[in-house]
DSSP file (Angstrom, degrees, kcal/mol; ACC not computed):
  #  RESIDUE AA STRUCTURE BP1 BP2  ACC     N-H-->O    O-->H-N    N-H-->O    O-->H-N    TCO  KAPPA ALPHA  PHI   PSI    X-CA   Y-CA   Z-CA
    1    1 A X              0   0    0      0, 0.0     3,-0.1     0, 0.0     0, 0.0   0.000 360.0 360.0 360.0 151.9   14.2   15.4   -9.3
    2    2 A X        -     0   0    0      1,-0.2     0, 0.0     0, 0.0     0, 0.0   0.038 360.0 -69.2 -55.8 157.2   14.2   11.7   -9.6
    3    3 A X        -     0   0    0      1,-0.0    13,-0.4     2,-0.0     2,-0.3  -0.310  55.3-169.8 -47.4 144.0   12.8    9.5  -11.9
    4    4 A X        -     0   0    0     11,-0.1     2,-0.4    -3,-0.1    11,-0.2  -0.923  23.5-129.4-137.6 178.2    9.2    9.2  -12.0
    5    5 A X  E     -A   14   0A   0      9,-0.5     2,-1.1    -2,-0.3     9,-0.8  -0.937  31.4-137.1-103.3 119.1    6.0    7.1  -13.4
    6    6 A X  E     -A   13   0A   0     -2,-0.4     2,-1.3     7,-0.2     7,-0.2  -0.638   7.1-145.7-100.1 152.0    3.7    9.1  -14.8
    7    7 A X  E >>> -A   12   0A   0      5,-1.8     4,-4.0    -2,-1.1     3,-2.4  -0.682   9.2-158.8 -96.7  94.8   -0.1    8.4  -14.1
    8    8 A X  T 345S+     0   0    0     -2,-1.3    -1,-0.1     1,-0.2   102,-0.1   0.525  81.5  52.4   4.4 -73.2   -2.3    9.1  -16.9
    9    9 A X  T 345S+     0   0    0    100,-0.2    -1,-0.2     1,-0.1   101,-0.1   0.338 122.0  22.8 -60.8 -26.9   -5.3    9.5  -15.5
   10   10 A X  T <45S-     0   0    0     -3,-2.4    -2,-0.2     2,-0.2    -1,-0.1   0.285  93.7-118.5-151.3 -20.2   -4.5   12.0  -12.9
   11   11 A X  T  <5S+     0   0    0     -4,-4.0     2,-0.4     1,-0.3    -3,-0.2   0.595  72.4 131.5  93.1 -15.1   -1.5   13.7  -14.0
   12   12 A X  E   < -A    7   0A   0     -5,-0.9    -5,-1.8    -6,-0.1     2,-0.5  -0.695  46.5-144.5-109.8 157.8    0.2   12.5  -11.0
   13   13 A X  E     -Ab   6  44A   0     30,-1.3    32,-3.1    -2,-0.4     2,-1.3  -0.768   5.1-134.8-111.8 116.3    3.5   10.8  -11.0
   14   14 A X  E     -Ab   5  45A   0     -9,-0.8    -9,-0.5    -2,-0.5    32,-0.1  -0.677  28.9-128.0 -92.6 116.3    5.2    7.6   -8.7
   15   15 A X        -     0   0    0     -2,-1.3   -10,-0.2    30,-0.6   -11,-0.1   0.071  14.9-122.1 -20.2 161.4    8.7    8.3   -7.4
   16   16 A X  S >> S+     0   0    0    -13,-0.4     3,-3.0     2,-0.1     4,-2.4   0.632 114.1  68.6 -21.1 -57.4   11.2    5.7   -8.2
   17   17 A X  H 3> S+     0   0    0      1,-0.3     4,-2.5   -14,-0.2     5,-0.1   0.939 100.2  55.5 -62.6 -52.8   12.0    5.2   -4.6
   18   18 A X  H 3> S+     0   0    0      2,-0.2     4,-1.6     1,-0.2    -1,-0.3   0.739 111.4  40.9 -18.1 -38.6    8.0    3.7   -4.6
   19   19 A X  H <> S+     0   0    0     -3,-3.0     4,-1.3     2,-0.1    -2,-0.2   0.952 122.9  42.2 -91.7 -44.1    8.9    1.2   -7.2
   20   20 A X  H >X S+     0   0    0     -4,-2.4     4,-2.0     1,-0.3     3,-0.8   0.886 114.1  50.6 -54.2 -58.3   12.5    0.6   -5.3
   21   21 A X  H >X S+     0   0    0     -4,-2.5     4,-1.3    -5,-0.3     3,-0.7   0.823 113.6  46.3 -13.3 -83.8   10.9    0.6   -2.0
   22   22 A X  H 3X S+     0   0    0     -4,-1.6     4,-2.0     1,-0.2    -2,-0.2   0.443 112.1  47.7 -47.4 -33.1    8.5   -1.9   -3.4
   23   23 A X  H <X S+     0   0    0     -4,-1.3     4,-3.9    -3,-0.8     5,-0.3   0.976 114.9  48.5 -58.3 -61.9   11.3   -4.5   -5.4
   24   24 A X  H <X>S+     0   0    0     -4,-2.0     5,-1.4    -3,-0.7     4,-0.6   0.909 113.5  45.9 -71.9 -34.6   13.5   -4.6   -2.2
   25   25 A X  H  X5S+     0   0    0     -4,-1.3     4,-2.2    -5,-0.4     6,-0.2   0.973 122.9  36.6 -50.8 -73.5   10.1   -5.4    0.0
   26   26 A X  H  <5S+     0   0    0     -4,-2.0    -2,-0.2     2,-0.1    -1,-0.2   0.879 137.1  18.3 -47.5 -58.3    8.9   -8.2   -2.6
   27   27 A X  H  <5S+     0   0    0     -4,-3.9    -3,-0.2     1,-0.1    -2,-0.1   0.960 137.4  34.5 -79.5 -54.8   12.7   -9.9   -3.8
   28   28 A X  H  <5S-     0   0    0     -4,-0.6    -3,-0.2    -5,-0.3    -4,-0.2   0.623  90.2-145.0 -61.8 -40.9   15.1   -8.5   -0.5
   29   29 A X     << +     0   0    0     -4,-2.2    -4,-0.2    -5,-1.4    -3,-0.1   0.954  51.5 140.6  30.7  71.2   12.2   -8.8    2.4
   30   30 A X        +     0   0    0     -6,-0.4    23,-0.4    23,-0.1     2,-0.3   0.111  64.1  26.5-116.5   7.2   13.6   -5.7    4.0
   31   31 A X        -     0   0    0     -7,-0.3    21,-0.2    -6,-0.2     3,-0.1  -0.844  64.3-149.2-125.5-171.0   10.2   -4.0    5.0
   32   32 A X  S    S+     0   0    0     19,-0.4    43,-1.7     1,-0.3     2,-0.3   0.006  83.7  10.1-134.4  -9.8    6.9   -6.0    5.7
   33   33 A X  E     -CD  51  74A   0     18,-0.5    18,-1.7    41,-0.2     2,-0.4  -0.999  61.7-150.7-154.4 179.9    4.8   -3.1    4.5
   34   34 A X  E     -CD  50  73A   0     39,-2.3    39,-1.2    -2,-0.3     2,-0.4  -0.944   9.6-158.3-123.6 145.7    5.1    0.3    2.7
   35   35 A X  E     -CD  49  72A   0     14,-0.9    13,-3.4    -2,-0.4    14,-1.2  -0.881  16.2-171.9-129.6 126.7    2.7    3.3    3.2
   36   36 A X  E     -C   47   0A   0     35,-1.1     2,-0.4    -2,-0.4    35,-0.3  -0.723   7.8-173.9-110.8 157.7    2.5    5.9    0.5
   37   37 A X  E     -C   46   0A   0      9,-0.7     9,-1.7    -2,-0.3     2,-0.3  -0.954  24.1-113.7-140.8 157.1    0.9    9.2    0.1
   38   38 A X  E     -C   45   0A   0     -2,-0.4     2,-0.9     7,-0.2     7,-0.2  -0.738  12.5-154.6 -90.4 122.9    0.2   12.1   -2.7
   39   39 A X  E >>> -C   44   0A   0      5,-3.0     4,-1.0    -2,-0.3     3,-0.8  -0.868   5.5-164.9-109.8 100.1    1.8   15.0   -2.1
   40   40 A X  T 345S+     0   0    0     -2,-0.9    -1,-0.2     1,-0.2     4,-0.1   0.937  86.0  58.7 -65.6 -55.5   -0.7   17.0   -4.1
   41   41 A X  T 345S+     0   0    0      2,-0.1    -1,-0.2    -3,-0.1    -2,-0.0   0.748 120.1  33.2  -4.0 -63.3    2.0   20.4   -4.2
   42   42 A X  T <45S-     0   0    0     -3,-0.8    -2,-0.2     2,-0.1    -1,-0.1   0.954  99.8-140.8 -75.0 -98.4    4.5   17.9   -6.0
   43   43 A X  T  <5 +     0   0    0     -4,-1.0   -30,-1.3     1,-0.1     2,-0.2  -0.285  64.9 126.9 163.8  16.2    1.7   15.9   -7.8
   44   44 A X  E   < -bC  13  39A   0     -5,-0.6    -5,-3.0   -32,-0.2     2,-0.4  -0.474  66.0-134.9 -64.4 139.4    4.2   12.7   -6.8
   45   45 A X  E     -bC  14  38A   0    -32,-3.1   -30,-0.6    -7,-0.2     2,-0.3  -0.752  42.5-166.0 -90.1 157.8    2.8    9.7   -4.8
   46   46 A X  E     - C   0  37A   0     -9,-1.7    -9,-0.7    -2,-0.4     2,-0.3  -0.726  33.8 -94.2-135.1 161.5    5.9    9.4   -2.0
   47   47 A X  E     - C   0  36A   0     -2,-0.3   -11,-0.2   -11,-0.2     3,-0.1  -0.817  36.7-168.6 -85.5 145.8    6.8    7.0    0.1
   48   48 A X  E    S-     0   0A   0    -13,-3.4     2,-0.3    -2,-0.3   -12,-0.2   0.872  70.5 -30.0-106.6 -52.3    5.0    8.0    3.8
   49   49 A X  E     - C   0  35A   0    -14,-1.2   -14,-0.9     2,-0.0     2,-0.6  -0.964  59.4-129.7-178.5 143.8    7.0    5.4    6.0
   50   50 A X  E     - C   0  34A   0     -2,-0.3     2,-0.4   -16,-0.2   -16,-0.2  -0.787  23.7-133.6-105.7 113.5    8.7    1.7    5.5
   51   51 A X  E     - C   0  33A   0    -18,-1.7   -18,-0.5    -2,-0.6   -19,-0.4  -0.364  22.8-103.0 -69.5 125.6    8.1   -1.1    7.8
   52   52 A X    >   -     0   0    0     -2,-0.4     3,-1.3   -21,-0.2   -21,-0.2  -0.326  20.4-122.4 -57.5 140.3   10.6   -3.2    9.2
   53   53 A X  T 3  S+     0   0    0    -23,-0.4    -1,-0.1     1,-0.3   -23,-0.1   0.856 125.3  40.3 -58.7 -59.0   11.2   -7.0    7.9
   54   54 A X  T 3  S+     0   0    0    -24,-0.0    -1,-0.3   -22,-0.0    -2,-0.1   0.785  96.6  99.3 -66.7 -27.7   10.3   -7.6   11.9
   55   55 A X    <   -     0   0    0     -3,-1.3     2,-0.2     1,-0.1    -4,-0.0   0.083  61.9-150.8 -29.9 172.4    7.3   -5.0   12.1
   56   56 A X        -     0   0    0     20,-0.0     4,-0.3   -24,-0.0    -1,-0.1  -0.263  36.7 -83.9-122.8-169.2    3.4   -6.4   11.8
   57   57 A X  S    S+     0   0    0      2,-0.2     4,-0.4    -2,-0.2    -2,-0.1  -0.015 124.7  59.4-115.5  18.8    0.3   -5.7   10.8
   58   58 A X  S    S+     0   0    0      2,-0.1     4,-0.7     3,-0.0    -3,-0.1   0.591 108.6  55.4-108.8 -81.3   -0.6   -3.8   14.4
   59   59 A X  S >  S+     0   0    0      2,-0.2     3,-0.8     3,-0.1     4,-0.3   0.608 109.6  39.0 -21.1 -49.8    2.5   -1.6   13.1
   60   60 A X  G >  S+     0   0    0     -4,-0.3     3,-6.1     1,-0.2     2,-2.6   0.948 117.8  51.9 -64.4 -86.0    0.9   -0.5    9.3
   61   61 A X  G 3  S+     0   0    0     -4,-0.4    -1,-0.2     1,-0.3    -2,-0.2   0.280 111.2  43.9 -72.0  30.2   -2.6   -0.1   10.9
   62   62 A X  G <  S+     0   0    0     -2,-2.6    -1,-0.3    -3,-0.8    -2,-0.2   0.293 110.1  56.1-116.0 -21.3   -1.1    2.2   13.6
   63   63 A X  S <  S+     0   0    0     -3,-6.1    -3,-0.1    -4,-0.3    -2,-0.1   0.752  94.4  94.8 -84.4 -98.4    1.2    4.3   10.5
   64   64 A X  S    S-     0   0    0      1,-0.2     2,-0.2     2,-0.1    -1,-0.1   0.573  79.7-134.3  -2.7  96.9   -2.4    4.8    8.9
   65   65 A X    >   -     0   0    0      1,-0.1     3,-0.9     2,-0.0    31,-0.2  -0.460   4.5-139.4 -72.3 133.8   -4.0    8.2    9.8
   66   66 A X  T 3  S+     0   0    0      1,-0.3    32,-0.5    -2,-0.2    33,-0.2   0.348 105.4  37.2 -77.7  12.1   -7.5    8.2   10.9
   67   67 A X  T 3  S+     0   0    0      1,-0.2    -1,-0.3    31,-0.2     2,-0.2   0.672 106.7  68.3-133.4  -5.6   -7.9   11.1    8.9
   68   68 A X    <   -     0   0    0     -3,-0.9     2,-0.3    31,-0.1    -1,-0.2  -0.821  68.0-124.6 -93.1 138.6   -5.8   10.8    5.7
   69   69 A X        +     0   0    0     -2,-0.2   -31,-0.2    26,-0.1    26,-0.2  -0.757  40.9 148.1 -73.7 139.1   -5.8    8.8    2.8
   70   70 A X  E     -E   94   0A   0     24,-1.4    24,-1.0    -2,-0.3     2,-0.3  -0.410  37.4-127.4-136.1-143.8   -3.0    6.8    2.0
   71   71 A X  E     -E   93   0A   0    -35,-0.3   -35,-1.1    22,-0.2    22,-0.2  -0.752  26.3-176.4-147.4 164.5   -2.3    3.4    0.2
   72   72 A X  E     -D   35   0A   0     20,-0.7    20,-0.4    -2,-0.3     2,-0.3  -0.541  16.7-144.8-165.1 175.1   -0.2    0.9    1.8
   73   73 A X  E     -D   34   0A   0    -39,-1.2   -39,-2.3    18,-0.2     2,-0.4  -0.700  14.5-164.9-161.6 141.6    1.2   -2.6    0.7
   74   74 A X  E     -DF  33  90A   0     16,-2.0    16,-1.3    -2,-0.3     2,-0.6  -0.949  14.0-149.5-115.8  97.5    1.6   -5.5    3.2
   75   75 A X  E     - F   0  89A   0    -43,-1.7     2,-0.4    -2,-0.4    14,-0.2  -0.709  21.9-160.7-100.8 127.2    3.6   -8.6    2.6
   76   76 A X  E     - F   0  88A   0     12,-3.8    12,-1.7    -2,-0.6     2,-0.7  -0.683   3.3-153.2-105.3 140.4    1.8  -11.3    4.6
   77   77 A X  E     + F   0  87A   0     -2,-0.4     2,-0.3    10,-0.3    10,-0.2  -0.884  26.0 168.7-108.7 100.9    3.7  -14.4    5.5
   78   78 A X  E     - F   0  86A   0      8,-1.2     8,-1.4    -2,-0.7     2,-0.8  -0.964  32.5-124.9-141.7 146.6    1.6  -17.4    6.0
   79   79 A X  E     - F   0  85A   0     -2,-0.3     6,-0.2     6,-0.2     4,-0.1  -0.758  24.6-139.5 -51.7  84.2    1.5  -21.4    6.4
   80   80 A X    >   -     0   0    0      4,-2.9     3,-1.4    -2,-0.8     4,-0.1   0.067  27.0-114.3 -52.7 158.6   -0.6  -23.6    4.3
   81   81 A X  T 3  S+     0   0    0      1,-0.2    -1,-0.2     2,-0.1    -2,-0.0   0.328 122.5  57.4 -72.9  30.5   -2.6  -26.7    5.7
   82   82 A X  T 3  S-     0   0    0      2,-0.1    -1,-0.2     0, 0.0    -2,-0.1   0.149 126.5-109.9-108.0  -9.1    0.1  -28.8    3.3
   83   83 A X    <   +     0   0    0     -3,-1.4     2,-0.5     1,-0.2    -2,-0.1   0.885  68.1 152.5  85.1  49.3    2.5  -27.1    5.4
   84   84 A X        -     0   0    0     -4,-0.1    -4,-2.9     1,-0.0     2,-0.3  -0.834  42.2-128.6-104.1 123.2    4.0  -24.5    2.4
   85   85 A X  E     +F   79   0A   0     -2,-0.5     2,-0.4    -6,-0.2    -6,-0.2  -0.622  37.4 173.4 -79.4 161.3    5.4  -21.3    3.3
   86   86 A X  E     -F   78   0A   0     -8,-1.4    -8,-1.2    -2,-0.3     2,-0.3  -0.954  23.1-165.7-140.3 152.4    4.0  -18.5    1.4
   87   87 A X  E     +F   77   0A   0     -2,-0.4     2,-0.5   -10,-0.2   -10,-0.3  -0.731  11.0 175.5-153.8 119.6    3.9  -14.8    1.1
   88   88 A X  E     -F   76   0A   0    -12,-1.7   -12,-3.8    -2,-0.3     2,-0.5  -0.885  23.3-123.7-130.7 171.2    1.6  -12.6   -0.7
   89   89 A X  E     -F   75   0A   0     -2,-0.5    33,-2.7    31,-0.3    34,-0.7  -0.780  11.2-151.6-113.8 138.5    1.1   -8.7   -1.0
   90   90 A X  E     -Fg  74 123A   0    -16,-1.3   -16,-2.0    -2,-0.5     2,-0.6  -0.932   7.8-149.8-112.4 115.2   -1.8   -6.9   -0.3
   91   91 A X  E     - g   0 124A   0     32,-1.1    34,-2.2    -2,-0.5   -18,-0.2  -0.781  25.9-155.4 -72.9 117.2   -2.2   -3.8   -2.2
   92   92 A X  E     - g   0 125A   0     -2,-0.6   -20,-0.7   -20,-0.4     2,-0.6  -0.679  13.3-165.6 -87.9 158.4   -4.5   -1.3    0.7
   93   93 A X  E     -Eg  71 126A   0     32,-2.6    34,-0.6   -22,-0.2     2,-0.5  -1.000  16.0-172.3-115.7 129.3   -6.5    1.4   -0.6
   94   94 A X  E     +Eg  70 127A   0    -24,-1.0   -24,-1.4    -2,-0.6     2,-0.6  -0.685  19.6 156.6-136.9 109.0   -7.3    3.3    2.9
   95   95 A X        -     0   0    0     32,-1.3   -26,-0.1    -2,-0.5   -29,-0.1  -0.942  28.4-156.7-112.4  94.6   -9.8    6.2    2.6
   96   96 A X        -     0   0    0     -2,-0.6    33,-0.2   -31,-0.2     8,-0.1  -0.332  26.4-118.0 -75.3 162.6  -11.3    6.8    6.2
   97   97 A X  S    S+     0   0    0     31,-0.9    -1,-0.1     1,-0.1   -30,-0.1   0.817 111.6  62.2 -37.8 -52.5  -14.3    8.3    6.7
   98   98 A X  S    S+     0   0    0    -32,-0.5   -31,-0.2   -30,-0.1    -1,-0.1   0.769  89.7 109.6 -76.1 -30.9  -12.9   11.4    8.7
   99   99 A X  S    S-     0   0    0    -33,-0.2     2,-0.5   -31,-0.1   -31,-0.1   0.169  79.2 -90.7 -47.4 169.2  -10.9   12.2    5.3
  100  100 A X    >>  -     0   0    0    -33,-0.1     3,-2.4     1,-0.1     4,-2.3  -0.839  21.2-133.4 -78.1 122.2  -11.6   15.1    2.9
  101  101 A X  T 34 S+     0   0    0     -2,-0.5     4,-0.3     1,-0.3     5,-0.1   0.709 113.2  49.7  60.6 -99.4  -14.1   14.8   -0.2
  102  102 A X  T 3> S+     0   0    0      2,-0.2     4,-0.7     1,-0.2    -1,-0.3   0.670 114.3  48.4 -18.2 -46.9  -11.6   16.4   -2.5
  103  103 A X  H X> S+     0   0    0     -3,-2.4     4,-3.3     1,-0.2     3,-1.3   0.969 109.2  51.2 -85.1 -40.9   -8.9   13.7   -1.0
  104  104 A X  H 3< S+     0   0    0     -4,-2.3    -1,-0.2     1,-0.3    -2,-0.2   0.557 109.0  51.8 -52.7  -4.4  -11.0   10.7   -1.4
  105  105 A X  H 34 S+     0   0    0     -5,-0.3    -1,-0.3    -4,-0.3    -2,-0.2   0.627 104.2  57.1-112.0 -13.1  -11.6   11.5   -4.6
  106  106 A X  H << S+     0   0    0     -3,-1.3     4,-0.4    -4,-0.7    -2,-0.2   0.582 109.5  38.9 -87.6 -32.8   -8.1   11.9   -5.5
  107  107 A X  S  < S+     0   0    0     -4,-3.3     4,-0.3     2,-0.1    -3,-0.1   0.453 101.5  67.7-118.7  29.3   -6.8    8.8   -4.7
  108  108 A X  S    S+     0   0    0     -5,-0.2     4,-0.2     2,-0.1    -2,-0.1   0.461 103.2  44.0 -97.3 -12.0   -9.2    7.2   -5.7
  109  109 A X  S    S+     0   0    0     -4,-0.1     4,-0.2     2,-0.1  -100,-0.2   0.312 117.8  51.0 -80.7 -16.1   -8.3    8.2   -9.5
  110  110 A X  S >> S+     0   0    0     -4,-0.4     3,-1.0     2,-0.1     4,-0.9   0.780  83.2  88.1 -86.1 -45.3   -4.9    7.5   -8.8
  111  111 A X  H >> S+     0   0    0     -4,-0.3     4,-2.7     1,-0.2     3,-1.2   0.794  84.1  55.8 -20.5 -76.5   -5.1    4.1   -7.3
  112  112 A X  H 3> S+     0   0    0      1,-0.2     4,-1.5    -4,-0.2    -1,-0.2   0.782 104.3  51.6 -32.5 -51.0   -4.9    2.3  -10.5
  113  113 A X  H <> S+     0   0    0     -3,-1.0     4,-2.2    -4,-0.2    -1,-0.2   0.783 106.3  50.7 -69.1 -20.8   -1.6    3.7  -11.6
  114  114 A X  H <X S+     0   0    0     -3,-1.2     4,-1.5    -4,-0.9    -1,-0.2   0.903 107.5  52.5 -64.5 -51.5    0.3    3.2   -8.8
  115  115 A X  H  < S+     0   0    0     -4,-2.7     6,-0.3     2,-0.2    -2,-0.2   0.705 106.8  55.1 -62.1 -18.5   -0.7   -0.6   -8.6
  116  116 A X  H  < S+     0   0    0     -4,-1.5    -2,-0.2     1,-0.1    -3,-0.2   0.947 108.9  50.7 -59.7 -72.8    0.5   -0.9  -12.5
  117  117 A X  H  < S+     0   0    0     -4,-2.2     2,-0.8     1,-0.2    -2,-0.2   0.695 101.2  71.0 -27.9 -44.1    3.8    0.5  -11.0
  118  118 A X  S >< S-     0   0    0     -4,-1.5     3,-0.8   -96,-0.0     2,-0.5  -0.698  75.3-170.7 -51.2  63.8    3.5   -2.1   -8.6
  119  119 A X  T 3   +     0   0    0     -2,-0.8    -3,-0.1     1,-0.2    -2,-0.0  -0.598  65.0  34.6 -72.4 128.1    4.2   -5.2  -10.4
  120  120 A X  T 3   +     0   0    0     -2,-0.5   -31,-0.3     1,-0.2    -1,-0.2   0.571  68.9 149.5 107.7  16.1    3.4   -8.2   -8.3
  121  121 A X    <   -     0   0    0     -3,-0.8    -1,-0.2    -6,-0.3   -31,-0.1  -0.294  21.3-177.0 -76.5 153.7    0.7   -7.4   -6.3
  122  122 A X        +     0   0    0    -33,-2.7     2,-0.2     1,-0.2   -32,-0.2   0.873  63.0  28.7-121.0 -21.4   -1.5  -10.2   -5.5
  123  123 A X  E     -g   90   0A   0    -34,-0.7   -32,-1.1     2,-0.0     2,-0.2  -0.961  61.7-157.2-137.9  90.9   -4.8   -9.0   -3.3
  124  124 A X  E     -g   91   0A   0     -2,-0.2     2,-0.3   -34,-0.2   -32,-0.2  -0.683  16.2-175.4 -76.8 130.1   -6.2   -5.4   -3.8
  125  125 A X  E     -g   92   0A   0    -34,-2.2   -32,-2.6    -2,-0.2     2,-0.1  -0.888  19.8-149.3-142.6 119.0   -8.3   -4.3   -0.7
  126  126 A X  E     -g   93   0A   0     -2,-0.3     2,-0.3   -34,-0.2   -32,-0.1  -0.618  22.8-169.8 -80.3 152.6  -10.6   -0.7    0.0
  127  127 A X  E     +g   94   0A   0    -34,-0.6   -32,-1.3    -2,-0.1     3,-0.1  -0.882  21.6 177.8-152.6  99.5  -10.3   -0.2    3.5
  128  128 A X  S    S-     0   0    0     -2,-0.3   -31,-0.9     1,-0.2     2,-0.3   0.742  78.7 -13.3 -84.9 -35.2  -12.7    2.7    5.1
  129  129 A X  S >> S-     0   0    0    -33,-0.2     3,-2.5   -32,-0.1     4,-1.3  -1.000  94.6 -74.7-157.9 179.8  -11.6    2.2    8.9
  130  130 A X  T 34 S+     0   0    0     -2,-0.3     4,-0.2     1,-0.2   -69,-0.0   0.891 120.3  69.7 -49.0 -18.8   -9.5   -0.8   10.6
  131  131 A X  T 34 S+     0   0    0      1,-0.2    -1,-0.2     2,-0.2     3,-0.2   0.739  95.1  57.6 -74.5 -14.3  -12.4   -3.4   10.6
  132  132 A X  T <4 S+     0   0    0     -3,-2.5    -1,-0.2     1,-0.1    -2,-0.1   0.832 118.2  28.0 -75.5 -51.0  -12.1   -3.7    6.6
  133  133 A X  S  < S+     0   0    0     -4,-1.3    -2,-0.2     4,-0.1    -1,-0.1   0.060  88.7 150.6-123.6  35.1   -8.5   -4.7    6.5
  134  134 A X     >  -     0   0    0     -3,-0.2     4,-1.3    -4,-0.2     5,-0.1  -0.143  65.3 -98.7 -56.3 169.3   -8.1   -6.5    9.9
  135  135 A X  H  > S+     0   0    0      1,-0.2     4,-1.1     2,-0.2     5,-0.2   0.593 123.5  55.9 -89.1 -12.9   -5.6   -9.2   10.4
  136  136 A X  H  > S+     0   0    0      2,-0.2     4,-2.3     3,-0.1     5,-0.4   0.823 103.7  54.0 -87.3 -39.2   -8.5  -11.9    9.9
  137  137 A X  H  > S+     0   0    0      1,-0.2     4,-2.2     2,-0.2    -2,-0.2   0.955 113.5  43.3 -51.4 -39.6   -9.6  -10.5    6.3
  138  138 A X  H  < S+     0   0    0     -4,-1.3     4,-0.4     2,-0.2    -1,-0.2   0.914 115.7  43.5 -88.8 -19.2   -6.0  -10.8    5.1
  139  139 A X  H >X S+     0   0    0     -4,-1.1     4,-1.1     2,-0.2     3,-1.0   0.974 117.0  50.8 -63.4 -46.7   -5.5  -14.2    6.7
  140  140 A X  H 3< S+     0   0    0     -4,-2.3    -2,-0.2     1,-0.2    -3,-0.1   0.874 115.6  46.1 -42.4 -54.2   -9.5  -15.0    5.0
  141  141 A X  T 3< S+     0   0    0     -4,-2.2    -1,-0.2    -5,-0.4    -2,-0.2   0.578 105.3  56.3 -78.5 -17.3   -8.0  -13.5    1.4
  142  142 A X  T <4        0   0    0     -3,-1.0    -1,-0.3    -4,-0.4    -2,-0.2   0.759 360.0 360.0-104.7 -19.8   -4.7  -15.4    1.3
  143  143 A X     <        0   0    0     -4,-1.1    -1,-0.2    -3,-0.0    -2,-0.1   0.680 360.0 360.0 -49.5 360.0   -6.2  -19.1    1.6
């Protein structure tokens, strides 16, 4: 098995390839988002699927099951009114409704240790269906 992090709290553990994923996204810009999931069996958080540098934000909120929790991270790429490029990462927390009890309640103990893995996050956002974490909330959040 690979290296891991362990999470305190919850006993469950983040992969390497999470924090690597996450370096090459932030320093490399070779995704524009991550989505990760708990594989309770394992007790590992995983990577679920890696966006491409040209992928969106229609792309992440289509990888995001309307019936699983998962947790995501987005690097949004924006203009300032001084005319500054910019880019910051949005840690998502995304717990639909339609999810299980039991699952919402499990990564929602988890959360924290994964974002401490995560060094460099800039925006943490809970996200219950796509109107939470639309592409005008994250434009709203980065100003």
């Amino acid at each position: 098995m690979a290296m891991a992090f362990k999470m305190a709290t919850t006993g469950m553990w983040v992969t390497d390839k999470c924090k690597t994923s996450f370096m090459e996204m932030k320093w490399k810009k070779v995704h524009r988002f991550i989505v990760f999931k708990i594989d309770e069996a394992s007790r590992l958080v995983t990577v679920d699927k890696v966006g491409e540098p040209d992928e969106g934000y229609d792309e992440l909120a289509a990888s995001l099951p309307p019936d699983d929790c998962r947790y995501a991270v987005f690097d949004f790429d924006f203009v300032t009114t001084d005319n500054c490029k910019k880019s910051k990462i949005f840690f998502i927390a995304w717990s639909p409704s339609a999810s299980r009890i039991r699952e919402k309640m499990l990564y929602a103990t988890s959360k924290e240790g994964l974002r401490r893995a995560l060094e460099g996050i800039h925006y943490d956002m809970q996200a219950t269906d796509p109107t939470e974490m639309g592409m005008y909330v994250i434009k709203d959040r980065a100003k």
